[in-house]
C-alpha positions, 0 to 999 in steps of 0.5 A: 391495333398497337404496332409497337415493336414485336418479336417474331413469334409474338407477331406469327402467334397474333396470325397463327394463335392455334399452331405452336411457336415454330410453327407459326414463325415458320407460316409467317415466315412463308407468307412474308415470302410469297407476298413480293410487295411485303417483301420489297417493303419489308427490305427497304426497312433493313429487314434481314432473313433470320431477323427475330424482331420487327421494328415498329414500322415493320410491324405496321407494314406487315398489317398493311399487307396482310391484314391485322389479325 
């Protein structure tokens, strides 16, 4: 899958493509959470809490921890 650049809730709709938008940002949101070894990943990129966009990196480290959709 193409891992370019993504905002939030076209990432969480990729994971969560029955729920409406809030909802599944507030999912992926969850998940990105409770998954430490994304997390930790994730914040050596530069990610913030509240961040509305994934750098492509990021994108790609978040299939790596949780798998494509």
């Amino acid at each position: 899958m193409k891992t370019g650049a993504l905002q939030m809730k076209e990432l969480a709709a990729l994971y969560f493509p029955n729920s409406a938008s809030r909802s599944a940002t507030t999912q992926l949101r969850r998940w990105i959470t409770y998954n430490k070894a994304l997390s930790q990943a994730l914040d050596e990129t530069g990610y913030t809490r509240g961040q509305r966009y994934f750098t492509p990196r990021q994108v790609g480290l978040v299939f790596k921890h949780l798998g494509e959709p």
